[in-house]
C-alpha positions as CSV (number, residue, x, y, z in Angstrom):
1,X,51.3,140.9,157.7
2,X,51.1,143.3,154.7
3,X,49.6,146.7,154.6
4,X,47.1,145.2,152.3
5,X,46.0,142.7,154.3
6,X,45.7,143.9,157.5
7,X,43.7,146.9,156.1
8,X,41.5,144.0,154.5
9,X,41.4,142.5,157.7
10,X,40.4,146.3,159.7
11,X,37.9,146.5,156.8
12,X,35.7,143.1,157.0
13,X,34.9,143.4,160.0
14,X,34.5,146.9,160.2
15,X,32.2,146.4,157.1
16,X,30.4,143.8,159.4
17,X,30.1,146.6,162.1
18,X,28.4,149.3,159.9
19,X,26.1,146.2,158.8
20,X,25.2,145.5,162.2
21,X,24.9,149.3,163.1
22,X,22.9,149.7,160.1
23,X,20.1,146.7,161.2
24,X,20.0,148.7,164.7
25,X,19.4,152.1,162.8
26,X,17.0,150.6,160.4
27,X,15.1,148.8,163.3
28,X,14.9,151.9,165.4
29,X,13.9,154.1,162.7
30,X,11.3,151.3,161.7
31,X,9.8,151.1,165.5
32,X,10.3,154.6,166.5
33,X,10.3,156.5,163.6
34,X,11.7,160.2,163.6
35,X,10.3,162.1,166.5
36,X,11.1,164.0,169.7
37,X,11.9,160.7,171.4
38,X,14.1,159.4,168.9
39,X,15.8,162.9,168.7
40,X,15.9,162.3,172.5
41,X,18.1,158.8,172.4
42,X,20.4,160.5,169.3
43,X,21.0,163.6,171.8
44,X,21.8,161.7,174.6
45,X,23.9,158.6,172.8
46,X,25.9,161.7,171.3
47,X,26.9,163.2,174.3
48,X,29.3,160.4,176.0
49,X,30.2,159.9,172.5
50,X,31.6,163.0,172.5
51,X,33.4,162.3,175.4
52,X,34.4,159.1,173.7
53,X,35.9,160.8,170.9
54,X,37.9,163.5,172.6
55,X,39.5,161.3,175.4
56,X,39.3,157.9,174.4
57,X,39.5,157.1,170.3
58,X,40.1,160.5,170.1
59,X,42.8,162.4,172.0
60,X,44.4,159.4,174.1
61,X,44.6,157.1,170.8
62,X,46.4,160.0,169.0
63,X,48.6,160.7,171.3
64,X,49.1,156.5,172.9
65,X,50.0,155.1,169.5
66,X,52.6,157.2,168.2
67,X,54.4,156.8,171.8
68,X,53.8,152.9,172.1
69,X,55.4,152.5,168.6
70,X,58.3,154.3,169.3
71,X,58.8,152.9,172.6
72,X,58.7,149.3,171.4
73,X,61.1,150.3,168.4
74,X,63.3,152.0,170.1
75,X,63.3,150.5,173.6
76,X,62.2,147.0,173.1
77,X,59.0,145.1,174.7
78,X,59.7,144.8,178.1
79,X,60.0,148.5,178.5
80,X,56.7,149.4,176.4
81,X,54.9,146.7,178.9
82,X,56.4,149.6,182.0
83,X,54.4,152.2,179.6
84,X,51.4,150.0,179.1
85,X,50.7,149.2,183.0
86,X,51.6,152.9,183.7
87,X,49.1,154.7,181.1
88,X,46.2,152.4,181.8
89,X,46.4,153.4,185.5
90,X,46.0,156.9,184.6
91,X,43.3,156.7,182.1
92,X,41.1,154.1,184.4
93,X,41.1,156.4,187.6
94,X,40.6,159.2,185.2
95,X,37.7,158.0,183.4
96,X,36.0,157.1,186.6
97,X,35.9,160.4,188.2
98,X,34.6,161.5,184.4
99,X,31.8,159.3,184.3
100,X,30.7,160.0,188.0
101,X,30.6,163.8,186.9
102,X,29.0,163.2,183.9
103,X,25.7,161.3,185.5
104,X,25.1,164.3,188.3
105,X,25.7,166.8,185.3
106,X,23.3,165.1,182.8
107,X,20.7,167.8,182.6
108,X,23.6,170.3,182.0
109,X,24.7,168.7,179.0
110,X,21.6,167.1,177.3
111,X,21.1,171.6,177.8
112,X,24.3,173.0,176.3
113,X,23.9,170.2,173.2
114,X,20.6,170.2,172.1
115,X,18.6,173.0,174.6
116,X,16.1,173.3,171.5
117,X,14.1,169.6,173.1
118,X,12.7,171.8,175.5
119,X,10.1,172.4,173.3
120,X,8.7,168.9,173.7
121,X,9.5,168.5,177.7
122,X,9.3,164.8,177.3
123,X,11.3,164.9,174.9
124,X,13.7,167.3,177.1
125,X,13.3,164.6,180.4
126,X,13.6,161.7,178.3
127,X,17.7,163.2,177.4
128,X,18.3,163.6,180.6
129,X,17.2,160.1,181.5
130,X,19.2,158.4,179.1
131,X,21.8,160.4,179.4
132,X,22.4,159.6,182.6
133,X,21.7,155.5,182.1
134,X,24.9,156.0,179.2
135,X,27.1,158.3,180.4
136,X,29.4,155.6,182.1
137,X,29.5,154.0,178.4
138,X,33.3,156.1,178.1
139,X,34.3,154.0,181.2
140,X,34.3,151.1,179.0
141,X,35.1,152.8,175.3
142,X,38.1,154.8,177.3
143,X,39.6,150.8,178.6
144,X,39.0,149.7,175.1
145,X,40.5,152.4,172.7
146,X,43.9,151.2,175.3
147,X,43.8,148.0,174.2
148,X,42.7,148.8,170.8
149,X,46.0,150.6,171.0
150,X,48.1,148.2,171.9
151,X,46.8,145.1,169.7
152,X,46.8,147.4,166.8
153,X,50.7,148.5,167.8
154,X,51.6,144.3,168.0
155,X,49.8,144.5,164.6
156,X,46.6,142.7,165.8
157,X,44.3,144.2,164.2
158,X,41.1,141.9,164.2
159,X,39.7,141.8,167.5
160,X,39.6,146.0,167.7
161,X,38.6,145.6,164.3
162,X,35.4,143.0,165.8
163,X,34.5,144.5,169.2
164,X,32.0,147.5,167.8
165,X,29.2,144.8,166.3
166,X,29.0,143.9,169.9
167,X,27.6,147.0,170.4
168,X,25.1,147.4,167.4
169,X,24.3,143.7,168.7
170,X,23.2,144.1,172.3
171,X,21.1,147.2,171.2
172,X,19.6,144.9,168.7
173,X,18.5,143.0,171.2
174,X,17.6,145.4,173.3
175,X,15.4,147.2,170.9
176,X,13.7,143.5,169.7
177,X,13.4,141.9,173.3
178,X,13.6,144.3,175.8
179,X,11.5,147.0,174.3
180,X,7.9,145.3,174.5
181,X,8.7,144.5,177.8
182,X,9.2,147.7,178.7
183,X,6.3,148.9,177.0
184,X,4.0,145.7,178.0
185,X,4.4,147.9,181.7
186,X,3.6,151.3,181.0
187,X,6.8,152.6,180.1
188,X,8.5,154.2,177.2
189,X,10.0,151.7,175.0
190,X,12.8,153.6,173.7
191,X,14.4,153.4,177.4
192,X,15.3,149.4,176.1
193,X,18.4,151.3,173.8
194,X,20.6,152.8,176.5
195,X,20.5,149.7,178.3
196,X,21.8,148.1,175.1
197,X,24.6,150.8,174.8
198,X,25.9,149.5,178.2
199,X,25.6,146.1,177.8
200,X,27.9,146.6,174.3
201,X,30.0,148.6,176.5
202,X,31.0,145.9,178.5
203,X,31.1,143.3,176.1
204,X,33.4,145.3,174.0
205,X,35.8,145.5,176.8
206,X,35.8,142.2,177.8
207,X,36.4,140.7,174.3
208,X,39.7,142.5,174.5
209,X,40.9,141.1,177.5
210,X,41.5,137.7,176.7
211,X,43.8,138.9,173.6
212,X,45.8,141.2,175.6
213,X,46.6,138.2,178.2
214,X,47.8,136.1,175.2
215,X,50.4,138.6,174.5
216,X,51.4,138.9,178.2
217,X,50.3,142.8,177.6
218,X,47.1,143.1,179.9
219,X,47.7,145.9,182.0
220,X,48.4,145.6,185.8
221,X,46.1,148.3,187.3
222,X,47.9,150.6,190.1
223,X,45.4,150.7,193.3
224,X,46.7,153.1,196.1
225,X,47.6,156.4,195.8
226,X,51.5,156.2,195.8
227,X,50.7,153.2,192.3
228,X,48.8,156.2,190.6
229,X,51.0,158.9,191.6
230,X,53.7,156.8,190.2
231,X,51.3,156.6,186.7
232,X,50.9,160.0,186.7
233,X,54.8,160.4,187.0
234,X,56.1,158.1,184.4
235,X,57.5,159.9,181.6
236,X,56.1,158.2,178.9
237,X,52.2,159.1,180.3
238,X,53.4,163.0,181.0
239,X,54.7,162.8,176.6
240,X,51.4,161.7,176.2
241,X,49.8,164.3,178.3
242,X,52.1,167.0,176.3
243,X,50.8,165.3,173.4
244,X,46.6,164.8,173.8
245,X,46.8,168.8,174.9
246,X,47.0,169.8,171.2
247,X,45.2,166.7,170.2
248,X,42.6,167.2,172.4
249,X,42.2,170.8,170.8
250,X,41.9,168.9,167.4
251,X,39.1,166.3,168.1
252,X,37.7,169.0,170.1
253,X,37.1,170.9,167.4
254,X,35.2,168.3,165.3
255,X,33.0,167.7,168.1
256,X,32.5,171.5,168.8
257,X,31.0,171.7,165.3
258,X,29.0,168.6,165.8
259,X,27.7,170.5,169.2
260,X,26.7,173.3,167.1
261,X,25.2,171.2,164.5
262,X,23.1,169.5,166.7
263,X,22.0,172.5,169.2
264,X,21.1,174.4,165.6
265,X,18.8,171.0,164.6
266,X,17.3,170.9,168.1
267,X,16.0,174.5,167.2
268,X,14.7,173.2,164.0
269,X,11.5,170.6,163.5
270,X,11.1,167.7,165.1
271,X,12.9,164.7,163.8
272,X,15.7,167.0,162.2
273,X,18.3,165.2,164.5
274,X,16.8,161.9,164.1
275,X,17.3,162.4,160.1
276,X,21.3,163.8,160.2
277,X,22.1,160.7,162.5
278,X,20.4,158.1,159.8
279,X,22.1,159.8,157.2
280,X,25.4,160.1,158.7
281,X,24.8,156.3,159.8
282,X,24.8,156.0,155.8
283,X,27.9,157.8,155.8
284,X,30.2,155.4,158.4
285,X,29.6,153.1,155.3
286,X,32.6,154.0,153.0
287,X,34.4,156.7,156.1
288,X,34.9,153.6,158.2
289,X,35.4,150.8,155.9
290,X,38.2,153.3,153.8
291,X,39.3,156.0,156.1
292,X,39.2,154.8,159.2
293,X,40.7,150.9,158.4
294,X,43.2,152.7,156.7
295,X,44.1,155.3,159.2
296,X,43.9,152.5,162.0
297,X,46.5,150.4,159.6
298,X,49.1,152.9,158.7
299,X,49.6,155.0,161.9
300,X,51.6,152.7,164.0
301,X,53.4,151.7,160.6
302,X,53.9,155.5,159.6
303,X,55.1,155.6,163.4
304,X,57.4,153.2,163.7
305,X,59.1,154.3,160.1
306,X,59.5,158.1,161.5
307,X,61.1,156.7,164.6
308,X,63.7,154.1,162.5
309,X,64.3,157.4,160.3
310,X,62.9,155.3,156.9
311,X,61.9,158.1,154.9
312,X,61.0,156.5,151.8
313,X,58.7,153.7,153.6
314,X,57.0,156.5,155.3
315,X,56.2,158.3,151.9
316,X,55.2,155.1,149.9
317,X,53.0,153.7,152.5
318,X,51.3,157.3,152.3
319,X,50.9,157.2,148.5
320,X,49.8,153.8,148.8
321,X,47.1,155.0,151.1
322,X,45.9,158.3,149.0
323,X,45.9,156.3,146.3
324,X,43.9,153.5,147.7
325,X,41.3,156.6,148.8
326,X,41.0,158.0,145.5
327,X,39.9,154.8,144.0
328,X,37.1,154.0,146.2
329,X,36.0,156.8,147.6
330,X,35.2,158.7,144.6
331,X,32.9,156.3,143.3
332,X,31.1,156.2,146.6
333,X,31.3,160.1,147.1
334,X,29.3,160.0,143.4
335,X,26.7,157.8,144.3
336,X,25.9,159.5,147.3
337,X,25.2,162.5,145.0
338,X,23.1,161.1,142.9
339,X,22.1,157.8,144.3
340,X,20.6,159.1,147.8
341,X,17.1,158.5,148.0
342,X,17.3,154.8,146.6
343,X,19.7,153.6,149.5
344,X,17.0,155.9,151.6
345,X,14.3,154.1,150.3
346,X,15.4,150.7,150.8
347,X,17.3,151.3,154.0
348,X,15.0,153.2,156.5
349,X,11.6,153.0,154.5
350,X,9.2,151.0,156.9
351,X,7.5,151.4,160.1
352,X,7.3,154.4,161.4
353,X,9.6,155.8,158.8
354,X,7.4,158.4,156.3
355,X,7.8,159.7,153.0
356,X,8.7,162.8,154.4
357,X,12.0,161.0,156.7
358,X,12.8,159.4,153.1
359,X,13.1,162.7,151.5
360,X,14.6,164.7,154.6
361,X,17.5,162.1,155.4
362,X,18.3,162.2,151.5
363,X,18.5,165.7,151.5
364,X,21.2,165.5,154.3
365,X,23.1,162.6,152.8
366,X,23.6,164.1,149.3
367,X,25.3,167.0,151.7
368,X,27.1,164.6,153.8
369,X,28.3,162.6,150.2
370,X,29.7,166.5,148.8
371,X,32.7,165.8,151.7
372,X,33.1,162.6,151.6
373,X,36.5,162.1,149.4
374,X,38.2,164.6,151.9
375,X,36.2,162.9,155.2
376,X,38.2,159.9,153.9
377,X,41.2,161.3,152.9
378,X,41.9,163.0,156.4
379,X,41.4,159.5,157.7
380,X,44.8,158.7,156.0
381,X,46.4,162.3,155.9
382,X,46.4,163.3,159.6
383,X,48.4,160.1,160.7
384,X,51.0,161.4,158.6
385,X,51.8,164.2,161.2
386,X,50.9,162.2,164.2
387,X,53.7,159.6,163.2
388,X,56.0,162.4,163.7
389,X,54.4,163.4,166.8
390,X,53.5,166.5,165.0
391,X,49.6,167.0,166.6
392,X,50.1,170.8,166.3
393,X,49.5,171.3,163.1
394,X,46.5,169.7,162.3
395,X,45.2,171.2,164.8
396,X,45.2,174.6,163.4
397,X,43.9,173.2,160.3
398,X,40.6,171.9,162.2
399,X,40.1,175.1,164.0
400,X,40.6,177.3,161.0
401,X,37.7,175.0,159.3
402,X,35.7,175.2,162.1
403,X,35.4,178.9,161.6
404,X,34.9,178.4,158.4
405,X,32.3,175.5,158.7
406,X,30.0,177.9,160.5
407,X,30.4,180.5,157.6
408,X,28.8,177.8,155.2
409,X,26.1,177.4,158.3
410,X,25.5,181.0,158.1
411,X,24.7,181.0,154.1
412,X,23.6,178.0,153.8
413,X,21.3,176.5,157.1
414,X,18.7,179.7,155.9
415,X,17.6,178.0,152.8
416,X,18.5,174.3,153.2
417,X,17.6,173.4,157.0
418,X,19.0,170.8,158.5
419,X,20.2,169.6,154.7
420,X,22.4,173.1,155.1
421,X,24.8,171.6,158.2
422,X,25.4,168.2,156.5
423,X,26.4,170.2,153.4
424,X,28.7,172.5,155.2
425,X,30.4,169.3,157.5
426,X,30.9,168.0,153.7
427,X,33.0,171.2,152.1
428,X,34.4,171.4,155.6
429,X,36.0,168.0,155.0
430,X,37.4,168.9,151.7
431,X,39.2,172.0,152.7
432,X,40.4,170.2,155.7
433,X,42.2,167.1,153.8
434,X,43.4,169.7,151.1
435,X,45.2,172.1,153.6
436,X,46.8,168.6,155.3
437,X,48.3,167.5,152.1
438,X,49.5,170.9,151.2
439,X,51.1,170.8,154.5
440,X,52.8,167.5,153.4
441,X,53.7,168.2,150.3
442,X,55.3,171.3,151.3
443,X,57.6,170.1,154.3
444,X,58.7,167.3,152.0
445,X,57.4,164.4,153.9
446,X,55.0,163.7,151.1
447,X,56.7,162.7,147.9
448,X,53.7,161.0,145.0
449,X,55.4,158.6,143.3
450,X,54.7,158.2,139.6
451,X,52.1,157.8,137.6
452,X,49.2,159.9,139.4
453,X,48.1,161.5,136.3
454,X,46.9,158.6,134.1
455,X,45.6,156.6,137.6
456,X,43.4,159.7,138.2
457,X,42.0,160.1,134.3
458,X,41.8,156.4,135.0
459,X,39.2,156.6,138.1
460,X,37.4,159.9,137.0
461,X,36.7,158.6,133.7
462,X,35.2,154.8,135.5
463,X,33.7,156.9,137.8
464,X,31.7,159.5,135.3
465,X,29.8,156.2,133.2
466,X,29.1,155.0,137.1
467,X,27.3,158.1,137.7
468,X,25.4,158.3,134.5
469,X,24.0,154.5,135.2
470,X,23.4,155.6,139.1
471,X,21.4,158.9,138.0
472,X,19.2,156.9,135.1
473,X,18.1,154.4,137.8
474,X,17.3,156.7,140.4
475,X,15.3,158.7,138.5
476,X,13.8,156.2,136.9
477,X,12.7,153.9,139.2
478,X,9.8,155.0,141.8
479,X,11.8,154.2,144.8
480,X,9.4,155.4,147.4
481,X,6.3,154.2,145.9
482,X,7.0,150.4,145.8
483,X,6.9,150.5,150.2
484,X,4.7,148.1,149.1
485,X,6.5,145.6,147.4
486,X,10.0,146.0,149.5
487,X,11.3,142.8,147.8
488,X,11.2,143.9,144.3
489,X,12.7,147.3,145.4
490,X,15.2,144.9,147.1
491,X,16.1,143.0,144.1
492,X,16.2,146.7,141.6
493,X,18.8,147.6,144.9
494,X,21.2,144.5,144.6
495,X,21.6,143.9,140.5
496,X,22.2,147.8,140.4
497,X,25.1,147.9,143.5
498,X,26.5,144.3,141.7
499,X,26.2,146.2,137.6
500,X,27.6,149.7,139.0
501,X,30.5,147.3,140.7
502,X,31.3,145.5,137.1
503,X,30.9,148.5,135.3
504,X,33.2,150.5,137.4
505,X,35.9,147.9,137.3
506,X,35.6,147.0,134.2
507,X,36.6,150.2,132.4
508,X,39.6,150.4,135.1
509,X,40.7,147.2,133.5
510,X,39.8,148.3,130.2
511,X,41.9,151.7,130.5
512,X,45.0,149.1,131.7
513,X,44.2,149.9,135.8
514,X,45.2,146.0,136.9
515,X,44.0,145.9,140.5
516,X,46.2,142.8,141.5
517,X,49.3,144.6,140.9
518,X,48.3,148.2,142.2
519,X,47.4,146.8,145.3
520,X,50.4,144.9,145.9
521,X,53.0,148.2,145.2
């Protein structure tokens, strides 16, 4: 399968994921609205996905895929299954012991991440609650970013790519069915949404199970002590221990500064939470179906050229990659700019959503939309040292923006709120992917191949009439006023998206961009 298509592949039905996640954000910002209770569910949803991202799709994945590709190149199948049965026994005692310790330390946490919902103590117990209802939600993620892992290194992309609408899905559900039942008997109906989280949880897991067994790769779980001491001592799980340990560091660092973002909104008013997590909802839109199908695509395949010494595959399938990012995630980075309070309108504007939420979550998605180009690019950059089982250095790259993340918080949270840490993430972003393809560049392992000049005038000039159009609409359209006639504000939505899509590609083809052969180079 090309790299083409099996990004196409990652990309439909992560597209269909963001979809589905976007109905479940819309609906829950419809029937709760932006309040201490919805800022309760955010808080607490965040914190075992933070646990998600720095052991599961975070560390473990960075650190599993490079060592599964270069185990099956160099060593053959039969050897990589030893690996697989010997990793999963680690990480599914391990995540077990995590998730017991994370329910009995549930008010410690919903405390250190957002301590600021103690001024609405409902709000506060409400955290703690829910916390504890979806704290073994990492059990499950931790099981399926394994056999994400493995599918994706046997170059099966789809059913990874599938498994996360299970999860928008069941909260759905929850939220349509399950919440007027709950609140039929007295009690709050936002408590319907963590029991949706677990239910996706599970689903997710078991949808990978089946596809595993019809590659003879599901794992054989070690039960006694002398199976996981075995695990623990197979060399292949301690180079991935040596490996997450600076990897770790790395994601950790993105998920400090979220922790710092969202114990600064706690502090701010109520429903400042609730409008960063709609807007960065907004956000997974082009960071999931660019960066991360791309990322997701090219790592094992960046992996597995680094371990067969193919130099020139490695740096064309990078170029391919930046190039590929350039090309659509500028024009989405401009109409976040200047195109924000439209997709606000139309996305979130009913219910219990006010004119005040529109104009909040567009102030934090114009910041969000400064970073996105680079939010993207690292998406595609990073796997370029993890191929080479180089985790070190990005990780001094993240905590060097850290510090300089909260800088921009310092001079910028004062004057813009909550709009101030969504703007700070975004030039965070951009200094992040520039210092990584310095670092690229400079070691050699990057190489651009021809031609980048006139591809970029190409872009920057289709993507400079896009913004003009984007900009005349939204300012001249009343966006917020026509609530009352969603339809019509519907219809303005689609035949703008579908004229900014022909006008964009058009002048690409009129400046001699042809698509069809660019994206089969």
């Amino acid at each position: 399968m090309s790299l083409l298509r099996s990004a196409s592949v990652v990309s439909f039905f992560t597209l269909a994921s963001r979809i589905t996640g976007l109905v479940r954000e819309l609906l829950i910002a419809s029937a709760f609205g932006a309040s201490a209770l919805t800022d309760a569910f955010n808080v607490a949803f965040r914190i075992p996905n933070l646990f998600r991202r720095l052991f599961a799709e975070g560390a473990f994945s960075q650190a599993f895929v490079p060592v599964l590709a270069a185990s099956r190149a160099q060593h053959g199948d039969e050897a990589t299954k030893q690996v697989i049965d010997s990793v999963a026994t680690s990480l599914a005692w391990s995540v077990l012991i995590l998730s017991i310790l994370g329910v009995l330390a549930s008010p410690w946490l919903v405390w250190a991440l957002a301590s600021g919902l103690q001024q609405d103590a409902r709000g506060y117990a409400s955290a703690v609650h829910m916390t504890r209802w979806m704290f073994p939600y990492i059990a499950f993620m931790s099981m399926v970013a394994l056999s994400a892992g493995i599918l994706n290194t046997w170059r099966h992309f789809a059913v990874p790519a599938a498994t996360p609408v299970l999860l928008n899905v069941s909260v759905i559900a929850a939220a349509w069915f399950l919440s007027p039942w709950l609140a039929d008997r007295g009690i709050e109906a936002i408590y319907a949404l963590p029991a949706g989280v677990m239910l996706g949880g599970f689903l997710q897991l078991a949808v990978q199970i089946p596809a595993l067994a019809r590659l003879g790769l599901l794992p054989r779980l070690g039960m006694g002590p002398a199976a996981v001491r075995k695990a623990w001592t197979n060399p292949a799980t301690r180079n991935i221990l040596r490996l997450m340990a600076p990897a770790l560091l790395g994601v950790g660092v993105a998920q400090i500064s979220l922790l710092i973002n969202t114990q600064i909104a706690s502090h701010m008013a109520p429903g400042s939470v609730s409008w960063l997590t709609y807007a960065d909802r907004l956000m997974e839109f082009p960071t999931a179906i660019l960066g991360v199908a791309l990322g997701v695509v090219l790592m094992p395949q960046l992996a597995a050229a680094k371990a067969t010494g193919d130099s020139d595959r490695y740096a064309a399938m990078l170029d391919w990659g930046l190039r590929l990012v350039v090309l659509l995630a500028l024009p989405c980075a401009a109409a976040l700019l200047v195109f924000s309070k439209p997709l606000v309108s139309v996305l979130y504007h009913y219910g219990a959503f006010t004119d005040r939420d529109v104009q909040q979550t567009t102030l934090a998605l114009t910041g969000y939309g400064v970073g996105l180009l680079g939010l993207v690019a690292i998406k595609v950059l990073a796997p370029g040292y993890y191929a080479s089982q180089d985790i070190r250095t990005p990780v001094r790259i993240a905590v060097a923006v850290l510090v300089l993340t909260q800088v921009f918080n310092l001079l910028l949270v004062p004057y813009l709120a909550h709009a101030g840490l969504a703007l700070s993430i975004g030039l965070g972003a951009l200094v992040n992917a520039l210092w990584l393809l310095v670092g690229l560049l400079r070691r050699g392992s990057y190489k651009p191949q021809p031609g980048w000049w006139r591809f970029a005038l190409q872009v920057v000039l289709a993507t400079g009439l896009l913004t003009a159009m984007l900009w005349f609409a939204a300012q001249n359209l009343p966006w917020v006023s026509l609530r009352q006639d969603p339809w019509l504000r519907i219809g303005w939505m689609i035949g703008i998206m579908l004229g900014s899509a022909l006008l964009y590609f058009g002048v690409l083809w009129a400046t001699g961009l042809r698509l069809k052969a660019f994206l089969k180079r």
